[in-house]
NUPA-505695 format. One record per residue (C-alpha): residue in one letter; residue number from 1; x, y, z. Coordinates in Angstrom, 3 decimals. Layout:
PT;A;NUM;X;Y;Z
...
END
This chain:
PT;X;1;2.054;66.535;32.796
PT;X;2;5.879;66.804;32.859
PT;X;3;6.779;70.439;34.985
PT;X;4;8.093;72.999;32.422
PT;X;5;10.687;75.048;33.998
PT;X;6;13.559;77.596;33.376
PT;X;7;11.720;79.095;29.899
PT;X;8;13.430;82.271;29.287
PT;X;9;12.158;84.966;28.727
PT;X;10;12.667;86.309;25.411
PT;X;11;10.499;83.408;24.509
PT;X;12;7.121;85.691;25.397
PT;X;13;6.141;88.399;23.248
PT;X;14;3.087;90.638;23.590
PT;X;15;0.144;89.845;21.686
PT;X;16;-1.414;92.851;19.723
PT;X;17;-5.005;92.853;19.001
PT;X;18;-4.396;92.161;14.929
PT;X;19;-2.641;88.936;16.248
PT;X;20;-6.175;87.943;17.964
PT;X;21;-8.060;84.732;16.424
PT;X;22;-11.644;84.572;15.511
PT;X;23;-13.738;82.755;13.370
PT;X;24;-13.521;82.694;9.965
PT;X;25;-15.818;83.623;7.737
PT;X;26;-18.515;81.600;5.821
PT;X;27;-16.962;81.910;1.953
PT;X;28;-19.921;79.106;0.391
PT;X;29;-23.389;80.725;-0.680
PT;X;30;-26.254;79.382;1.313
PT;X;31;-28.845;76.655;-0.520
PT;X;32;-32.186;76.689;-0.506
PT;X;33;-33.970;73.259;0.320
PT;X;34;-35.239;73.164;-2.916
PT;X;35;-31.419;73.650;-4.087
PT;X;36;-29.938;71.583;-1.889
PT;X;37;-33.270;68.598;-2.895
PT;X;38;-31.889;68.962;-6.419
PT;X;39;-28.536;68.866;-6.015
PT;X;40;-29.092;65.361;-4.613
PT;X;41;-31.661;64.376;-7.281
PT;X;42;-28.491;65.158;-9.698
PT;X;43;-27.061;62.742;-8.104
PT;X;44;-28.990;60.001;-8.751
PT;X;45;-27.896;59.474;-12.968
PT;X;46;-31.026;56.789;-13.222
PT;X;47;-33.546;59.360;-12.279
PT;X;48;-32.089;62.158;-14.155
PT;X;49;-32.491;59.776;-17.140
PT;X;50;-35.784;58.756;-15.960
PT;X;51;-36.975;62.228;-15.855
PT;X;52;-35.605;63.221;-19.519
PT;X;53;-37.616;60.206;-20.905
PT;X;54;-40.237;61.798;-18.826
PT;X;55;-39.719;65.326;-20.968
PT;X;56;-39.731;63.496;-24.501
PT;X;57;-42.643;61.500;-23.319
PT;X;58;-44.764;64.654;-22.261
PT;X;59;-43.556;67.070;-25.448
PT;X;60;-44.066;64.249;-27.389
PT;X;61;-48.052;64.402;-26.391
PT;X;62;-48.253;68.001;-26.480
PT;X;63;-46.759;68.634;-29.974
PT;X;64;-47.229;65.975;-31.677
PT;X;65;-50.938;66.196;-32.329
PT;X;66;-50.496;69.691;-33.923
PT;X;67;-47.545;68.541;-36.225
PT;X;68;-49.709;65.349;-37.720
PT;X;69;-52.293;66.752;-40.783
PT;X;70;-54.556;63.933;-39.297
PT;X;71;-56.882;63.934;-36.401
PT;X;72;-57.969;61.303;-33.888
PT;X;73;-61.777;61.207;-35.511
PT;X;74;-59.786;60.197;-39.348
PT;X;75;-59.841;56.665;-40.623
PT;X;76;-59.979;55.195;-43.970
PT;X;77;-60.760;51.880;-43.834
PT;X;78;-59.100;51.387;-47.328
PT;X;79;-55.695;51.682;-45.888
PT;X;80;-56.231;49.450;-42.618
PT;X;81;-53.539;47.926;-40.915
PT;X;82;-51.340;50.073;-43.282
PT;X;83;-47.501;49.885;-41.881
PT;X;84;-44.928;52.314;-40.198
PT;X;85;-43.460;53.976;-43.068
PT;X;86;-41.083;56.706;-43.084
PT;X;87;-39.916;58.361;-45.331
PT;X;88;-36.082;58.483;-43.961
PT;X;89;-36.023;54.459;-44.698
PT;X;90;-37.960;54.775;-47.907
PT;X;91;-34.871;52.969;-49.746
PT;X;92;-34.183;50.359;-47.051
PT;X;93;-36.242;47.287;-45.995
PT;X;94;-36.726;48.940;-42.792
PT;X;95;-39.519;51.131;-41.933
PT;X;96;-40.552;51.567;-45.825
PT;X;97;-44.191;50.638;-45.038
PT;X;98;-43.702;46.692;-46.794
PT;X;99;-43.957;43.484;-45.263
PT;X;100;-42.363;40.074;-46.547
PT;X;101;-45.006;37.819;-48.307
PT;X;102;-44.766;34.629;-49.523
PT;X;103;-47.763;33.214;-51.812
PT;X;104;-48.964;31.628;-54.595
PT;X;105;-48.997;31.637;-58.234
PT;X;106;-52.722;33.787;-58.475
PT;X;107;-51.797;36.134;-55.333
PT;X;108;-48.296;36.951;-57.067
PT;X;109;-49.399;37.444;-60.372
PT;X;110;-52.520;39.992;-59.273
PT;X;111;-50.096;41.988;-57.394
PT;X;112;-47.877;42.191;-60.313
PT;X;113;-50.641;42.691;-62.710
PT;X;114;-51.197;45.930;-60.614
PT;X;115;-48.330;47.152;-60.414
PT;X;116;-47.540;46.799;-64.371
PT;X;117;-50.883;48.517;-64.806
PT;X;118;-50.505;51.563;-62.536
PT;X;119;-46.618;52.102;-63.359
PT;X;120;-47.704;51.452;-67.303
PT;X;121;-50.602;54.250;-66.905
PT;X;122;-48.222;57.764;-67.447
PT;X;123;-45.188;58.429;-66.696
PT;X;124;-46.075;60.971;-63.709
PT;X;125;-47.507;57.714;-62.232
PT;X;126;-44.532;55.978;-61.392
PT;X;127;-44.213;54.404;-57.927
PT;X;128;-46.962;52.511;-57.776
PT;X;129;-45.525;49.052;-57.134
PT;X;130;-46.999;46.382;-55.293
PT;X;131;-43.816;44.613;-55.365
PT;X;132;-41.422;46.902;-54.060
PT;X;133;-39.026;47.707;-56.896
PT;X;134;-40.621;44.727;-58.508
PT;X;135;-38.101;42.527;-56.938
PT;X;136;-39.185;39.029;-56.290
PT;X;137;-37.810;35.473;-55.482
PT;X;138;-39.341;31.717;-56.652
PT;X;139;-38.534;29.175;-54.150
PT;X;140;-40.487;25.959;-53.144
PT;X;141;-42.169;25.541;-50.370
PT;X;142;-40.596;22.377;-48.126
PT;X;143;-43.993;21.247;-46.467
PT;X;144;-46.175;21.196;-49.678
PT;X;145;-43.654;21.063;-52.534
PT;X;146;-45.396;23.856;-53.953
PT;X;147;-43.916;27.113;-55.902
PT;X;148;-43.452;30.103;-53.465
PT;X;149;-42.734;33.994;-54.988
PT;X;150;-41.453;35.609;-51.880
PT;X;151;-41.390;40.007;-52.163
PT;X;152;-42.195;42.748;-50.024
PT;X;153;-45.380;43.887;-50.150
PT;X;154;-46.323;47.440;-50.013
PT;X;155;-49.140;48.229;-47.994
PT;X;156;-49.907;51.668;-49.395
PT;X;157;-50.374;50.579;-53.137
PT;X;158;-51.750;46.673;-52.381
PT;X;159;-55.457;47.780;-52.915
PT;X;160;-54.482;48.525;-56.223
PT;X;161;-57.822;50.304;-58.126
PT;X;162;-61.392;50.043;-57.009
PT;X;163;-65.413;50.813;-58.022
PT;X;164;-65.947;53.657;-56.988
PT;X;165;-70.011;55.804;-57.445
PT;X;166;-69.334;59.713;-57.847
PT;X;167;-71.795;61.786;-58.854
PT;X;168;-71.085;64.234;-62.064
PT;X;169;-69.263;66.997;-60.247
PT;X;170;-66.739;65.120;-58.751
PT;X;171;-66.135;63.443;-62.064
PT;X;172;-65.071;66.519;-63.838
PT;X;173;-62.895;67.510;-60.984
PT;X;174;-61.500;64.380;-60.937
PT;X;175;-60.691;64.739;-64.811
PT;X;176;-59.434;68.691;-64.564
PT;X;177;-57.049;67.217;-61.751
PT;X;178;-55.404;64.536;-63.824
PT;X;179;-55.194;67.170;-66.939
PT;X;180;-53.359;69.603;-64.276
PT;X;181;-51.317;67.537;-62.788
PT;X;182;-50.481;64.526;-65.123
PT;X;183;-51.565;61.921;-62.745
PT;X;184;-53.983;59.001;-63.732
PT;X;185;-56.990;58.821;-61.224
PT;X;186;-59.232;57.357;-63.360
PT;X;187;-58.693;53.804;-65.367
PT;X;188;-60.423;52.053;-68.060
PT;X;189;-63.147;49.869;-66.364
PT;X;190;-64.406;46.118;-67.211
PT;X;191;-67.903;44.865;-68.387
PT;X;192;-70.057;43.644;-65.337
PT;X;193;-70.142;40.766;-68.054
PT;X;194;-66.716;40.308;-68.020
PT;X;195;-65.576;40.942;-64.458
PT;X;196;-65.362;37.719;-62.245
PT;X;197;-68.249;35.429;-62.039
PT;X;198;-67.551;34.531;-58.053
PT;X;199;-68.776;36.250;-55.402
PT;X;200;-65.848;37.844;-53.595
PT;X;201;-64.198;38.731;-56.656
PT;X;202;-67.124;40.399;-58.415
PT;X;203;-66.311;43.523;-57.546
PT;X;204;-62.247;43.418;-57.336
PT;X;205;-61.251;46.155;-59.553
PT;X;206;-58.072;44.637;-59.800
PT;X;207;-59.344;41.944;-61.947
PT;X;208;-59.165;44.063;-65.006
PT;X;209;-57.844;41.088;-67.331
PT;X;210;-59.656;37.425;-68.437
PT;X;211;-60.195;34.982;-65.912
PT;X;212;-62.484;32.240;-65.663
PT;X;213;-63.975;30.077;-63.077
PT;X;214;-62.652;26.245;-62.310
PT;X;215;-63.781;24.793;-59.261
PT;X;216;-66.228;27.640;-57.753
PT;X;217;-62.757;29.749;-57.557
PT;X;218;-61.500;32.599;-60.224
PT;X;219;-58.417;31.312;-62.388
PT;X;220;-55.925;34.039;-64.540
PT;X;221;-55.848;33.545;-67.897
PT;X;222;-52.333;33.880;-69.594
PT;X;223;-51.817;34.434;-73.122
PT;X;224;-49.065;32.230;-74.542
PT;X;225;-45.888;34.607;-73.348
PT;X;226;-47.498;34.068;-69.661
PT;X;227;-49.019;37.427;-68.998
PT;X;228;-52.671;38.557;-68.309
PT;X;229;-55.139;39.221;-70.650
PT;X;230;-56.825;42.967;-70.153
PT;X;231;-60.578;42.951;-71.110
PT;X;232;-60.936;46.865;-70.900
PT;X;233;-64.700;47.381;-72.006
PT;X;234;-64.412;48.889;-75.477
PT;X;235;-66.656;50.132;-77.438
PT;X;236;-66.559;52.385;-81.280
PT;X;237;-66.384;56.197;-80.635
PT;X;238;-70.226;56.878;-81.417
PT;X;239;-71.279;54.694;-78.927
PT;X;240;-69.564;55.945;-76.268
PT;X;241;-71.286;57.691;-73.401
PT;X;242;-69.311;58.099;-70.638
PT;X;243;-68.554;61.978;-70.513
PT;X;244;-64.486;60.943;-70.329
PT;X;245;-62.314;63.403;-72.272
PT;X;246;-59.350;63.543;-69.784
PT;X;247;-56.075;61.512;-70.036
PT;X;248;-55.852;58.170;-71.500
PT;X;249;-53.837;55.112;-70.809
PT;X;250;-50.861;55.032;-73.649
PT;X;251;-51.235;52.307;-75.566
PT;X;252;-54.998;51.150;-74.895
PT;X;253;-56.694;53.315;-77.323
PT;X;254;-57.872;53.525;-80.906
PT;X;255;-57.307;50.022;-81.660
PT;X;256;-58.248;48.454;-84.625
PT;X;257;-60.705;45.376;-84.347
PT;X;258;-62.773;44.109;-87.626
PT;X;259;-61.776;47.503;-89.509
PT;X;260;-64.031;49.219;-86.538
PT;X;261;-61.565;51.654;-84.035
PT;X;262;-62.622;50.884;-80.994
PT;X;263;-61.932;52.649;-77.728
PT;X;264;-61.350;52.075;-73.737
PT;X;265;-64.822;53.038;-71.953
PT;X;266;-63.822;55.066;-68.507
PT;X;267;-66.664;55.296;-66.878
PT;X;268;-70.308;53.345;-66.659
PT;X;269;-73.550;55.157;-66.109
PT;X;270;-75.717;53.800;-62.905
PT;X;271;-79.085;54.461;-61.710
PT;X;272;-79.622;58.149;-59.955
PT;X;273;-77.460;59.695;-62.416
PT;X;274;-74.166;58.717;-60.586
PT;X;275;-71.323;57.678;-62.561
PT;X;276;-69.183;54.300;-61.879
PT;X;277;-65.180;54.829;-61.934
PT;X;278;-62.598;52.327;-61.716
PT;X;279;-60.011;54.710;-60.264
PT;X;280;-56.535;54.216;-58.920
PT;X;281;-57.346;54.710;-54.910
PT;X;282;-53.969;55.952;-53.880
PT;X;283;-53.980;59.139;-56.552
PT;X;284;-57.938;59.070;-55.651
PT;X;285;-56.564;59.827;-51.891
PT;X;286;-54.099;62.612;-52.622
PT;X;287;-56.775;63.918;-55.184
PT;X;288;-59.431;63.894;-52.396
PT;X;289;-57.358;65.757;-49.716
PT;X;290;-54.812;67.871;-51.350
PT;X;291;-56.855;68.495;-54.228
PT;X;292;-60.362;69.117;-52.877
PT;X;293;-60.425;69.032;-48.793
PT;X;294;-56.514;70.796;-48.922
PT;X;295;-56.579;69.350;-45.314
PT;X;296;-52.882;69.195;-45.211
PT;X;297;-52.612;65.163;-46.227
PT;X;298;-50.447;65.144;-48.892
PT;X;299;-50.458;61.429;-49.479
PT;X;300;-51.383;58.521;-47.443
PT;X;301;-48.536;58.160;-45.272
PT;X;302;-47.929;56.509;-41.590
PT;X;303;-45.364;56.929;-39.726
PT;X;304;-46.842;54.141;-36.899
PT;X;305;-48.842;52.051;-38.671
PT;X;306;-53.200;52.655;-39.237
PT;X;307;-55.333;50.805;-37.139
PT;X;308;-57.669;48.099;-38.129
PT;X;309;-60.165;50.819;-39.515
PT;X;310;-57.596;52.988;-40.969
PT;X;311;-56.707;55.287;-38.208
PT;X;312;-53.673;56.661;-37.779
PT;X;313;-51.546;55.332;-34.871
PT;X;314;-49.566;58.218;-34.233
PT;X;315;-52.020;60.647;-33.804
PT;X;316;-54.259;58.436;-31.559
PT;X;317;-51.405;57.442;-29.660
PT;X;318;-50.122;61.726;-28.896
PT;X;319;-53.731;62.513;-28.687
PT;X;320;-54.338;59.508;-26.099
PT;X;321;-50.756;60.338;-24.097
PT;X;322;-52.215;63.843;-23.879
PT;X;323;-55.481;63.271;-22.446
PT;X;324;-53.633;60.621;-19.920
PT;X;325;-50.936;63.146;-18.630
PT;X;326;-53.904;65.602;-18.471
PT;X;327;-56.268;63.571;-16.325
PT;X;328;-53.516;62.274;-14.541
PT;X;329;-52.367;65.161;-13.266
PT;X;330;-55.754;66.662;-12.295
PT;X;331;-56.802;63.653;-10.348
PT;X;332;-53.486;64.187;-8.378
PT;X;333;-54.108;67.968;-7.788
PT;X;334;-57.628;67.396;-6.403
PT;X;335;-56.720;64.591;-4.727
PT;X;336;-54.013;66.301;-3.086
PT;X;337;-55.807;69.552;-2.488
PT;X;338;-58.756;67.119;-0.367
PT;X;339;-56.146;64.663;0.661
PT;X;340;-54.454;67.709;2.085
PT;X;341;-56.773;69.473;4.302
PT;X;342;-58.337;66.060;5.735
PT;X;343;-55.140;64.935;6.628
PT;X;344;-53.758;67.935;8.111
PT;X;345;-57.332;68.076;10.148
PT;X;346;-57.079;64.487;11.748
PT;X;347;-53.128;64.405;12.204
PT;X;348;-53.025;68.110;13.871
PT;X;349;-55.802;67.309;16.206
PT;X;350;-55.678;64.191;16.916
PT;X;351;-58.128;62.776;19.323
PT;X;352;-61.657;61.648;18.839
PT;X;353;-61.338;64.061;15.510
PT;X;354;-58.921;61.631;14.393
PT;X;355;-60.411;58.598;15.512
PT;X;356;-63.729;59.519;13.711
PT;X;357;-61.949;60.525;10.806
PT;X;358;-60.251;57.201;10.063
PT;X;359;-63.474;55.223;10.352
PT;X;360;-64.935;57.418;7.065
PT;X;361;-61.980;56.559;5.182
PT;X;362;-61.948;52.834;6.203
PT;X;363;-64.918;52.390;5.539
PT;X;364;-64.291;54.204;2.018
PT;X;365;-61.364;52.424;1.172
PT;X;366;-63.716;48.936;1.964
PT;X;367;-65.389;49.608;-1.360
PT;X;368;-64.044;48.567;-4.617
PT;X;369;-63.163;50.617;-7.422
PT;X;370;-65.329;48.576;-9.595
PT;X;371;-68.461;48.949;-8.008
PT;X;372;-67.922;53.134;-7.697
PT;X;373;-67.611;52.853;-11.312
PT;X;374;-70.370;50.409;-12.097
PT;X;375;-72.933;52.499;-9.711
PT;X;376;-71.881;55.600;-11.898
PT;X;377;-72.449;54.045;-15.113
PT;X;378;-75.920;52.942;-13.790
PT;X;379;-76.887;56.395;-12.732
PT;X;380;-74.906;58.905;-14.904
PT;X;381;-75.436;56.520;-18.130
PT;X;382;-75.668;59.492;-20.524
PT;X;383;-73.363;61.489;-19.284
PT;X;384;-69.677;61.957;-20.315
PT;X;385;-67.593;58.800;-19.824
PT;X;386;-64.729;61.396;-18.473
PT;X;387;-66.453;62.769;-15.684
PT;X;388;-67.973;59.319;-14.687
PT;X;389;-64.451;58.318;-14.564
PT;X;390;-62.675;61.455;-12.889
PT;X;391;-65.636;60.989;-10.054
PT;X;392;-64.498;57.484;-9.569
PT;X;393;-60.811;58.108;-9.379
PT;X;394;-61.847;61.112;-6.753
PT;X;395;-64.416;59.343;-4.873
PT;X;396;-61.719;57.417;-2.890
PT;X;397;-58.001;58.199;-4.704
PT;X;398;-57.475;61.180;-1.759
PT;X;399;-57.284;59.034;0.713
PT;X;400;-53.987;57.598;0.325
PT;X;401;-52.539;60.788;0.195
PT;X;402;-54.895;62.332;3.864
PT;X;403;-53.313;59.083;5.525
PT;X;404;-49.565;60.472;4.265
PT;X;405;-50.791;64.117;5.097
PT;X;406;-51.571;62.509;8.609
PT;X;407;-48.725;60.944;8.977
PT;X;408;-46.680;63.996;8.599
PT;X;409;-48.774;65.672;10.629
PT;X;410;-48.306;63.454;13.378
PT;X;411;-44.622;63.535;13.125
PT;X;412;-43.992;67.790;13.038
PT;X;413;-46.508;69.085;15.325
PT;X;414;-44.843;68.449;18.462
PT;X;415;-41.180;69.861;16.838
PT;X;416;-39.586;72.586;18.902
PT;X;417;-40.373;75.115;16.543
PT;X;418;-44.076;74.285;16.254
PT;X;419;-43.980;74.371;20.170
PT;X;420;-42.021;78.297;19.773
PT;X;421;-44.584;79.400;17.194
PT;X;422;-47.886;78.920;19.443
PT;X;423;-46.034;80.366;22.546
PT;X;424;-46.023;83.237;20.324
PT;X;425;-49.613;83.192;19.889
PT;X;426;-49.785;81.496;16.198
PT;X;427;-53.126;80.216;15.449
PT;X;428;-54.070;76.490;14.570
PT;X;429;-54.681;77.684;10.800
PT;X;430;-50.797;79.239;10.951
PT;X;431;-49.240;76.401;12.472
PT;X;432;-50.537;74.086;10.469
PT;X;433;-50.045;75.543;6.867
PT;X;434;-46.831;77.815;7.709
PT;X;435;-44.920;75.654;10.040
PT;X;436;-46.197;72.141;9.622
PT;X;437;-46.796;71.761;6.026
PT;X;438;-44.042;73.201;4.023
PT;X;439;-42.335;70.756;6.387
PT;X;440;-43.811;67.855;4.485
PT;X;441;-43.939;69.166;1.404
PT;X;442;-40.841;66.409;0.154
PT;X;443;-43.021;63.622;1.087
PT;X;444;-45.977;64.741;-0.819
PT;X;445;-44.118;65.737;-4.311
PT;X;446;-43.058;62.555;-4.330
PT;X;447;-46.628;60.759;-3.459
PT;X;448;-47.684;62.855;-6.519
PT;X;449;-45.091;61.944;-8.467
PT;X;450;-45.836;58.119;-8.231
PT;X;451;-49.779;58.551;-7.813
PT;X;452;-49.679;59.736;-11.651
PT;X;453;-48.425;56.522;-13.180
PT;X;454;-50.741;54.681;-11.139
PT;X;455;-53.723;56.838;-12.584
PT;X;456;-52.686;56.397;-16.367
PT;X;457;-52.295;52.414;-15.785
PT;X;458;-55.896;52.253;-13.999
PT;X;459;-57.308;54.767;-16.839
PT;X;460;-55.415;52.558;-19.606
PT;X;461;-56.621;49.145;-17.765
PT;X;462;-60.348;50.336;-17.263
PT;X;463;-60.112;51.562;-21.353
PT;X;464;-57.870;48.235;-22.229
PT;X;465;-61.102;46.382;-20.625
PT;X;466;-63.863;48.317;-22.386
PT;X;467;-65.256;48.892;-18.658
PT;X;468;-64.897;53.212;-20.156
PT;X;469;-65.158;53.837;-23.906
PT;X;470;-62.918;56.641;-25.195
PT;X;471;-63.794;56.312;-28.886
PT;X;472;-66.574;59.024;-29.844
PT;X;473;-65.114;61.953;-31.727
PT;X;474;-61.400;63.426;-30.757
PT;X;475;-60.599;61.359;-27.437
PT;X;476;-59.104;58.376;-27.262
PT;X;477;-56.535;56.531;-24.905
PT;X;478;-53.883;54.088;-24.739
PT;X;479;-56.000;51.472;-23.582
PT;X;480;-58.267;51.620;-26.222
PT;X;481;-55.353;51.535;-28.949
PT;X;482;-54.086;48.450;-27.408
PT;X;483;-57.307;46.579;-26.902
PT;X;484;-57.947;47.344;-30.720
PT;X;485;-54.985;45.856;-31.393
PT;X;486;-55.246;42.636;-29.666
PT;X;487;-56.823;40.622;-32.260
PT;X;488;-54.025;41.280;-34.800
PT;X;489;-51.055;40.749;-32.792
PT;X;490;-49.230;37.960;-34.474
PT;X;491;-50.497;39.665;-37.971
PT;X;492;-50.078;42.962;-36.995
PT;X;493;-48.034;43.702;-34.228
PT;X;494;-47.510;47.490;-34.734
PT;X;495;-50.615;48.427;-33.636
PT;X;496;-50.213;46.851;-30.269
PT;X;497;-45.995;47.648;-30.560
PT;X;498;-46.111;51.306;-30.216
PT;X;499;-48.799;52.050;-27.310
PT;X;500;-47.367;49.366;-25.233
PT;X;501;-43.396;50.332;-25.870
PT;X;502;-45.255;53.857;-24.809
PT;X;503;-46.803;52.494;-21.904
PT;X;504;-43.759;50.595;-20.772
PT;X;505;-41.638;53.849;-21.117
PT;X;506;-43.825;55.840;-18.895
PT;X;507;-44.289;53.314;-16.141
PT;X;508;-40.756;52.715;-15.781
PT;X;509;-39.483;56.125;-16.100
PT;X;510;-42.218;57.550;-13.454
PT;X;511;-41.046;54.932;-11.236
PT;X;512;-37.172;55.596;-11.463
PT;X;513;-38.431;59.249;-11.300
PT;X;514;-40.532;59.162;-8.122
PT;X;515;-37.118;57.329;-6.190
PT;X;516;-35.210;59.901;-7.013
PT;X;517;-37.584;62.625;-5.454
PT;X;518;-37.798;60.744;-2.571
PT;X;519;-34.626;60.396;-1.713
PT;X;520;-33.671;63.982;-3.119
PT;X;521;-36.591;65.383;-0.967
PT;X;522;-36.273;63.101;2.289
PT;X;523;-32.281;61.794;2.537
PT;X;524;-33.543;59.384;5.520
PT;X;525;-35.594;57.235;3.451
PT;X;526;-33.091;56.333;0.844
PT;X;527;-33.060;52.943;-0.465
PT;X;528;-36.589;52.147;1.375
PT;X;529;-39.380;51.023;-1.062
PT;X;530;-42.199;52.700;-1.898
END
């Protein structure tokens, strides 16, 4: 360094004590870990999204099941394999609860013979239409060369009118409902004699006009202008007997045959004192549980689709989410809680402790999940299929989380300030659950957070397989939506649709989710799998 020489001296000045450096002051708050762990999760914009579809997901179970007038025990197998409908889309061809056909002559002209019928019936009746808004097209068919009408069907009104036994109470309420409200239930009904002489037409209610048989198979009669023939039973006023004195279709009454007045017959008396109705089964429905039951179902209605026995999708599907989250998420707290304390045992002391320790859960882990829950079955067969299940997931799903309890163990207890806080006389007990554990805390949220996704795929894959049945009364699952789907999935794919979109949703999400608390919780291991 170059000699500095000749400085003068007015170039020094004394230095007072306000002229003194020192540090300056901290001005940021201090963050908590748990502060600090989210600010980092924030970071990470696929697991924040993750974690909202994780939100909708859960609310979605939890409320849900008390917004939907149904429960998971309903079904009508009258309205099976029903379709989404919503009212939102009721004007569209989306959502509206129809589905494209394309059939024949005798398909086309039943359906429209119903809908004619119903709409016909009283004026309160309308929208009743087979054919929605009785729109159809006639094209021909390329392959065969035959004549195609092509229409959306509604799957709420197809079944059209049915037989239906009631005994004589019902019958009068039935008849004091349509007089209060205006709407026809009941419909004039057809001589056995004159209802369809083959077998699986017999007792089609929607054959209410003249038919006849050609070739073992029933054949519509048209009258000359091409429409069907009704063959109401009718008989003169005296000889009537069937207690009806409610509203009649417009029209069909008092008609003058061979200077006799003849009348529609609504109703047929049958053995035990019962009375036969040929009634309209969608009023019949809303008659049933707004009128009688007041259950809160309004009308038949949807919004995911019935199941193959009439069950509705929506509720089954909440009602299965629920249970799933809920078992879930007690698996991983008991898991955790014995997961916990082995781990910490082995990994603090080490040793022979830890030696013999690890053989148990080897030899544990050796045995298959299958045969825990076959030997179960076998000796817990009438108890609850839940318990036999949670006792299968416990019997060996801790130890994956004692070997990552272990493992932490094994990498804290010889920190410096483990080493300070037995020098100041801290017990084992201490150390390990006030220094060691909160320490690994991070790693074990986020072994929780991906061990409940793998519990609701093994619980929906054991239900999917029929190995556990969750169908008796209010529980059901995923799983067992799905498998009851399976059959119907290129006729019906809703049913299958919406539990596996579900499904999907929650596996990827958790999964997206589970990164981001890792790396939130534990910067070192970001970007390492699992």
């Amino acid at each position: 360094m170059a000699e500095i020489k000749n400085i003068p001296q007015e170039k020094f000045k004394f230095v007072g004590d306000k002229n003194l450096s020192h540090d300056v002051k901290l001005e940021t708050k201090p963050r908590s870990y748990l502060h600090d762990a989210f600010s980092r999760f924030c970071k990470n914009k696929g697991s924040v999204v993750a974690a909202c579809v994780i939100v909708v997901l859960v609310l979605f179970a939890i409320i849900t099941p008390w917004c939907t007038p149904y429960q998971v025990s309903y079904n009508d197998p009258n309205f099976a394999f029903a379709l989404p409908k919503s009212h939102l889309f009721e004007n569209t061809n989306f959502w509206d609860g129809c589905a494209v056909k394309r059939v024949g002559f005798h398909d086309f002209i039943i359906n429209y013979a119903i809908s004619t019928e119903l709409n016909d019936a009283k004026e309160g009746n309308g929208g009743h239409n087979v054919i929605k808004n009785e729109e159809y097209e006639v094209v021909t068919d390329d392959a065969s060369g035959s004549t195609l009408y092509v229409y959306r069907e509604d799957s709420y009104h197809k079944l059209g009118t049915i037989y239906k036994q009631v005994n004589v109470e019902e019958y009068e309420m039935i008849q004091k409902y349509q007089d209060e409200t205006g709407n026809q239930v009941i419909y004039p009904t057809v001589r056995p004699s004159d209802r369809p002489k083959a077998s699986q037409d017999n007792n089609n209610a929607n054959y209410y006009f003249k038919t006849q048989m050609v070739n073992n198979k029933t054949e519509i009669v048209l009258d000359d202008n091409g429409n069907v023939i009704p063959v109401y039973w009718q008989q003169p006023a005296a000889d009537i007997n069937d207690g009806y004195h409610s509203l009649r279709i417009e029209g069909q009454q008092g008609i003058q045959r061979d200077g006799t007045t003849y009348y529609n017959v609504y109703a047929r008396n049958v053995a035990g004192g019962d009375v036969e109705l040929r009634i309209n089964y969608y009023e019949y429905y809303i008659f049933r549980h707004a009128y009688v039951l007041k259950d809160g179902i309004t009308e038949p209605y949807f919004v995911f689709g019935a199941t193959d026995s009439g069950r509705d999708i929506l509720t089954c599907l909440a009602s299965g989410a629920r249970f799933s989250f809920i078992f879930a998420i007690a698996i991983a707290v008991v898991n955790m809680f014995i997961g916990a304390i082995w781990g910490a045992i082995a990994g603090y002391y080490g040793g022979a402790i830890d030696l013999t320790m690890e053989r148990i859960t080897d030899v544990l882990s050796a045995i298959p999940m299958m045969i825990v829950i076959t030997l179960l079955k076998y000796h817990m067969e009438e108890t609850s299929q839940i318990l036999i299940l949670f006792l299968a997931f416990i019997a060996t799903g801790w130890i994956g989380m004692a070997s990552t309890v272990r493992m932490q163990f094994y990498r804290f207890k010889n920190q410096e300030y483990v080493l300070a806080a037995r020098t100041l006389g801290a017990t084992d007990w201490r150390v390990m659950w006030k220094h060691i554990f909160p320490n690994s805390l991070g790693t074990l949220v986020t072994s929780c957070a991906l061990v409940i996704p793998s519990m609701i795929f093994s619980e929906t894959s054991l239900t999917y397989l029929g190995i556990i049945s969750l169908t008796s009364g209010n529980i059901t699952s995923v799983g067992t939506l799905i498998a009851a789907g399976q059959p119907f999935l290129t006729s019906f794919p809703h049913i299958v649709a919406f539990p596996s979109v579900f499904l999907a949703l929650l596996m990827l999400s958790f999964n997206l989710f589970g990164n981001g608390l890792r790396d939130a919780f534990n910067p070192t291991l970001r970007g390492s799998e699992g």
